[in-house]
Each structure stands twice: as structure tokens, then as C-alpha cells.
C-alpha positions in Angstrom: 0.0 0.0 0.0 1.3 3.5 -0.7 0.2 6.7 1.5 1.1 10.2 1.3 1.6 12.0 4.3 0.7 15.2 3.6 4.1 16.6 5.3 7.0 18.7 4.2 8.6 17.9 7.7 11.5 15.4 6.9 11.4 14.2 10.6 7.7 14.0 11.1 8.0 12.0 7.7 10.7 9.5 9.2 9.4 8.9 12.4 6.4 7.5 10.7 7.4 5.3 7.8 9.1 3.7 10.9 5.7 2.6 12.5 4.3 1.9 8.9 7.4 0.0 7.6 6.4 -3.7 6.6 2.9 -2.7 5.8 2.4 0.4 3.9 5.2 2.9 1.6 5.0 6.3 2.7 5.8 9.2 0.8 6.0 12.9 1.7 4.8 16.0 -0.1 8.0 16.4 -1.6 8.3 12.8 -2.8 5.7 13.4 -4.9 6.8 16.9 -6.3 3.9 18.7 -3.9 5.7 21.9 -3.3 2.9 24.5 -2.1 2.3 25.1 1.3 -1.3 24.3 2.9 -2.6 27.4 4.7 -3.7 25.8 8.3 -6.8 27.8 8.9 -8.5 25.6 11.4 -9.9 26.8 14.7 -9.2 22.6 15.8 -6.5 20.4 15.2 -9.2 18.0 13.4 -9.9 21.0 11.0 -6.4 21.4 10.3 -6.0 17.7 9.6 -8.9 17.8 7.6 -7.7 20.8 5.3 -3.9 19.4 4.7 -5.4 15.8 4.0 -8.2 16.8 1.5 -6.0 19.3 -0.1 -3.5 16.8 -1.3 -6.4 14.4 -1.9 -8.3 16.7 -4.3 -5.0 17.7 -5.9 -3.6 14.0 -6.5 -6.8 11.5 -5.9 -4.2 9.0 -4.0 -4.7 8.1 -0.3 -3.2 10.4 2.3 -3.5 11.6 5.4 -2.5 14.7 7.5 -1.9 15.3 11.0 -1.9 18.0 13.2 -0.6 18.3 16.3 -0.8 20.5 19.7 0.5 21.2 23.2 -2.2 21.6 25.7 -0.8 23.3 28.6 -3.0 23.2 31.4 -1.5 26.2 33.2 -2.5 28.3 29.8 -6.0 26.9 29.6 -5.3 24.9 26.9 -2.5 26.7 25.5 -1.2 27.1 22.6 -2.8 23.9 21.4 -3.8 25.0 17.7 -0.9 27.5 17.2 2.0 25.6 18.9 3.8 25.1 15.7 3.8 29.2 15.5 3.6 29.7 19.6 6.1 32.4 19.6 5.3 34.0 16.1 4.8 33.2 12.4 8.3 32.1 11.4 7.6 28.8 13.5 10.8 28.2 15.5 10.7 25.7 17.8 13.4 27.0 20.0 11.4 30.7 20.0 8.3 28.3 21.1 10.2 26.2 23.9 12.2 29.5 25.1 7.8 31.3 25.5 6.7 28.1 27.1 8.7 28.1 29.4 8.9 32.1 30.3 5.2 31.6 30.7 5.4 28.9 32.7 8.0 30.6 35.1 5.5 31.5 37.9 3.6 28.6 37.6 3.7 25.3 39.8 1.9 23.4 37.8 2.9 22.3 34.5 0.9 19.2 33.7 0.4 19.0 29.8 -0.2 16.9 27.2 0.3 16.6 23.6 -2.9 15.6 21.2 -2.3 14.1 17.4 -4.9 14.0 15.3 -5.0 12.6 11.6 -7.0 12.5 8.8 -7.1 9.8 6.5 -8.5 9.8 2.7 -8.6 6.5 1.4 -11.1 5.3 -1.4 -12.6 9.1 -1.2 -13.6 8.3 2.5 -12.3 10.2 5.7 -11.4 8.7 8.6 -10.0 10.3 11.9 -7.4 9.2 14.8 -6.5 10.7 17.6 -3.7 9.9 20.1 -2.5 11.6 23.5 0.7 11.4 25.6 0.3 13.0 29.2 3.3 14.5 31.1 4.5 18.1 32.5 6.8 20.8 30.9 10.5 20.8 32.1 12.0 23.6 34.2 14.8 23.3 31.5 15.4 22.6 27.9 17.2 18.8 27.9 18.4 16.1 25.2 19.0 17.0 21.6 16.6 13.9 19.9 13.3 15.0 18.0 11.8 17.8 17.8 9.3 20.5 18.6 8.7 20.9 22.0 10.6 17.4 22.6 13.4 18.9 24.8 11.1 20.4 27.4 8.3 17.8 27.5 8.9 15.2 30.3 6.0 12.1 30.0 4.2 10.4 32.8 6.3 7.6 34.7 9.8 9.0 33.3 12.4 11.2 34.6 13.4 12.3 30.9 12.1 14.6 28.1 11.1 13.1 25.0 14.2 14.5 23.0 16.0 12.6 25.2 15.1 9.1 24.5 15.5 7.2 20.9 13.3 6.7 18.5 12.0 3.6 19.4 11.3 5.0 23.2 9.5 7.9 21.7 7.5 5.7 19.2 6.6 3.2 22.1 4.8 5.8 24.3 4.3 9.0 21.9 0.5 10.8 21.1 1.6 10.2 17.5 2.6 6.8 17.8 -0.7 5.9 19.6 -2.9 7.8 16.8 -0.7 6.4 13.9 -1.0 2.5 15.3 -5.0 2.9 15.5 -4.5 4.6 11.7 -2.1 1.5 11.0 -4.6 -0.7 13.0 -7.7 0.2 11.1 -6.1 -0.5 7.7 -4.9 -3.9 8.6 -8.5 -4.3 9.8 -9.3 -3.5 5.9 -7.1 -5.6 3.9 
């Protein structure tokens, strides 16, 4: 089976042809010669799924699926969820984003979060939507140089270390987008 993940992130890209690997091909926008950058408009991460995913579907017809992808910071009342990508500003800097988290959070005792994944697949014309969650609490202190995002301050439930500190396979084992991705990767074995 061949997907396209409707992805210019290189990373985001690698991570999950890992989990699909032995089942399905996937391909990222620039794989296919998809240059253009999809506007994320969406007031919800499943709108913003939903635009990415049906924009490459409408523009190529093959089966795809987006994901987007936020920080909910209790502290912040949900914040930045929708706009963590562009937390700190338009040019989407995750070091600018970590370095805001955390002044925000400076004051603040508690700093439970959690990071939400949510995709939308187009297969055969039909949508279909996954969601996955990882809980845990923002650092006092960027740490670990793996992944990406937020990674380096984001410590989950029942460890002592921040995801950008742990390997691939540690991350994939436990991560919101792991967890989303196997129901995604679940569903389609399900179907053939």
C-alpha cells in the first residue's frame, strides 16, 4: 500500500514510515513533487487535519492523510494547542516556542500537559480520523537534543526524561503520535 503523508517535515516524515514500515510505503509531499504550502486555517487540530489531507487528496486523488498536532498546557487553559507550531510567532521556531513556554510557565507550579495528534485519512474518497494523546509536564529546562518541537522540554508520565532525550524507538513506544498512527495503522490492517 502507498500513503502520502501530507508533510513537508522530513522528521515527522521519518518517524512515521518507521511505524508503517512492513505494511504500507510512505511518501512525503516532496516525494511526490507537492511543493505549495497548505494554509492551516482551522480553529481545531481536526480542521487542520482535515484541510492538509483533502488538499492533497483533491490535488492527486491518492490516499493520504494529514496530522496535526498540539501542546495543551493546562497552566495556559489549553494553550497554545492549535498554534503551537507558531507559539512564539509566524516564522515557527521551535526554540522561539520552547524559550515562550517556558517564560510563561515561570511563575507557575503546575505544569501538567499533554500533547494531542490527530489525523485524517482519505482512502477510497472516505475520511477517517485518529487521535492519540501522551500526558506529562513541561520541564523547568530545555534537555536532550533527539526529536523535535517541543521534545526537549516535554517530560512524559512515569519518566524522569524529556522526549528529545530518549531514541526513536522509546518515543514511538509511548508518543500521542505513535498511539494515533498504530489505531491509523490498526484500522487498515482491519481493511485488507
Amino acid at each position: 500500500m502507498k500513503l502520502i503523508f501530507a508533510s513537508h517535515n522530513k522528521n515527522k516524515t521519518k518517524e512515521i514510515a518507521a511505524i508503517f514500515q512492513g505494511f504500507a510505503e510512505v511518501s512525503s509531499l516532496e516525494d511526490i513533487g507537492f511543493f505549495e504550502e497548505i494554509a492551516e486555517t482551522g480553529s481545531t487540530l481536526e480542521e487542520n487535519a482535515d484541510i492538509k489531507a483533502t488538499a492533497v487528496y483533491n490535488t492527486t486523488s491518492l490516499s493520504c492523510f494529514a496530522d496535526d498536532t498540539g501542546l495543551l498546557v493546562e497552566a495556559l487553559g489549553g494553550a497554545p494547542g492549535v498554534y503551537s507550531a507558531r507559539f512564539a510567532g509566524p516564522e515557527r521556531s521551535a526554540e522561539a516556542n520552547n524559550h515562550k513556554l517556558l517564560q510563561d510557565l515561570v511563575q507557575t507550579e503546575n505544569r501538567s500537559a499533554k500533547f494531542v495528534t490527530i489525523i485524517c485519512m482519505i482512502v477510497a474518497g472516505e475520511k477517517h480520523f485518529f487521535k492519540g494523546e501522551l500526558e506529562g509536564r513541561i520541564a523547568m529546562e530545555y534537555s536532550g537534543s533527539n526529536g523535535f518541537g517541543y521534545d526537549p522540554i516535554f517530560i512524559p508520565n512515569g519518566f524522569a526524561k524529556s522526549l528529545a532525550e530518549m531514541s526513536l524507538e522509546e518515543k514511538n513506544a509511548i508518543s500521542h503520535r505513535a498511539k494515533a498512527f498504530m489505531k491509523m495503522l490498526d484500522f487498515l490492517k482491519g481493511k485488507s
